[in-house]
N, C-alpha and C positions, 0 to 999 in steps of 0.2 A: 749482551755484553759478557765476554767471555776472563778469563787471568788477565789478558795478555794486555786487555786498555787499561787494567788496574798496572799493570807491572810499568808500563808503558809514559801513564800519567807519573806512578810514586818518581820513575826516573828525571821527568823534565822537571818535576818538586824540587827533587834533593840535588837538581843541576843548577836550578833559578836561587836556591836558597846559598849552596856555593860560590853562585856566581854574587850576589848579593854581597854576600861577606866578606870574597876578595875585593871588591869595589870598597866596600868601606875599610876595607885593611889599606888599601892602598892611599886613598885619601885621607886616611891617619895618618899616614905615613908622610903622603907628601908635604901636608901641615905642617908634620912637626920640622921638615927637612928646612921649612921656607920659615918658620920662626925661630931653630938654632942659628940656621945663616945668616939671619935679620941680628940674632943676638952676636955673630962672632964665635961660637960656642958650635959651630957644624963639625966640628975634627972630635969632637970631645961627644958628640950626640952617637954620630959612624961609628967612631969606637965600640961606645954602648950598644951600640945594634947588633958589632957584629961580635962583641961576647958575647951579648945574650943568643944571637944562633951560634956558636960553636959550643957553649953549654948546653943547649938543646938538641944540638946534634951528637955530641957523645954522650946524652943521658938517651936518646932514641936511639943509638946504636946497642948501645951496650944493653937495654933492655929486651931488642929485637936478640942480639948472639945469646940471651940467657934464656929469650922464651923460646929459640932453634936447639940449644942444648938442653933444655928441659925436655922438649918432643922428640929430640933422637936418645935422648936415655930410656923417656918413656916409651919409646918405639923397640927399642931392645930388649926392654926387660917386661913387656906385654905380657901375659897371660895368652900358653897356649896351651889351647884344649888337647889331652892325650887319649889313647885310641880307649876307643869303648872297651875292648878286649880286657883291657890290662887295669882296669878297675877294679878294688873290691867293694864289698860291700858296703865297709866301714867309710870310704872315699867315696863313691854314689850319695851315700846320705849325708856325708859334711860339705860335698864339693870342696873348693879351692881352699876350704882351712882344714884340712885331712893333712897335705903340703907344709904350712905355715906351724912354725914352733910358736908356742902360747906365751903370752908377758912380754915384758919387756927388757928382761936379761940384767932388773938392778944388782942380781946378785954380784954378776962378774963385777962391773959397774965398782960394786963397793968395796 
């Protein structure tokens, strides 16, 4: 038995364990829809549902745009290796803090 019946099983796992969880999401769900409507109180449950997804959905947005603009800054400002040639010695032995000015600059700061 090779990768590929381990890769093969973890998938129908973590399919059966999704499928599981939307089942019992949904049968939350439908419960509580058939005991607001039983109480009168089904406008006022809908409500509730659907702020609670539209706060979830702009805290999932807006996390997703911060971690896309985190990785195109860190994408820009990468560290690129320069030609071997144009090294000295002193830059060979410190590598990438030969570059880098030391501290933290509280002087300016204060």
């Amino acid at each position: 038995m090779g990768k590929g019946w381990f890769r093969s099983v973890s998938w129908l796992f973590v399919f059966l364990v999704g499928l599981w969880l939307a089942v019992d999401l949904l049968a939350r769900l439908g419960g509580e829809v058939l005991w607001f409507q039983e109480l009168g109180y089904l406008s006022a449950f809908l409500l509730r549902i659907l702020t609670k997804g539209c706060l979830w959905t702009i805290a999932c947005l807006s996390t997703i745009a911060f971690w896309f603009g985190n990785f195109a800054i860190a994408r820009r400002l990468q560290y690129q290796k320069p030609q071997e040639q144009d090294l000295s010695p002193k830059e060979i032995l410190l590598g990438n803090w030969a570059a880098q000015p030391r501290g933290f600059g509280l002087t300016r700061l204060l």
